[in-house]
Structures are given as structure tokens and as C-alpha cells.
C-alpha positions, 0 to 999 in steps of 0.5 A: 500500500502507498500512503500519502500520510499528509492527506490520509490517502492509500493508493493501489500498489497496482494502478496508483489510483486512490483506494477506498476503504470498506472495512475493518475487522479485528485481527484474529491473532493480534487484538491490537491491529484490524484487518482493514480492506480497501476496494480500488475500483479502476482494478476491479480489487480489494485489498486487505491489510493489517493496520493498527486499530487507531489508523484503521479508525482513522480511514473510517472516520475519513471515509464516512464522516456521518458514521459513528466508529466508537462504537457503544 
């Protein structure tokens, strides 16, 4: 994954083009990090990395910013 820390963006490995995040599920091994997938749609792929649970909520809150990613 590339990343553009100034503004927060990942792009594909593949096409360079912005990725868009889909979602982020708790690693099954390390309950730290979250298995966060993006989806790039001029590949037509996903991509799945393992990001700390703070930057994973971070691409959420930046992704939806109407969605509440607390949690209850």
C-alpha cells in the first residue's frame, strides 16, 4: 500500500489510483491491529491489510464522516 500520510490517502500498489476503504475487522491473532480492506475500483480489487486499530479508525472516520466508529 502507498500512503500519502499528509492527506490520509492509500493508493493501489497496482494502478496508483486512490483506494477506498470498506472495512475493518479485528485481527484474529493480534487484538491490537484490524484487518482493514480497501476496494480500488479502476482494478476491479480489494485489498486487505493489517493496520493498527487507531489508523484503521482513522480511514473510517475519513471515509464516512456521518458514521459513528466508537462504537457503544
Amino acid at each position: 500500500m502507498i500512503f500519502d500520510a499528509a492527506e490520509e490517502k492509500a493508493f493501489c500498489p497496482k494502478c496508483r489510483q486512490p483506494l477506498f476503504y470498506v472495512t475493518a475487522l479485528p485481527h484474529p491473532k493480534a487484538p491490537q491491529m484490524r484487518k482493514t480492506t480497501f476496494v480500488c475500483y479502476p482494478c476491479n480489487r480489494t485489498w486487505t491489510y493489517s493496520l493498527a486499530a487507531e489508523v484503521a479508525e482513522r480511514y473510517a472516520a475519513g471515509s464516512h464522516p456521518d458514521v459513528d466508529t466508537a462504537g457503544p
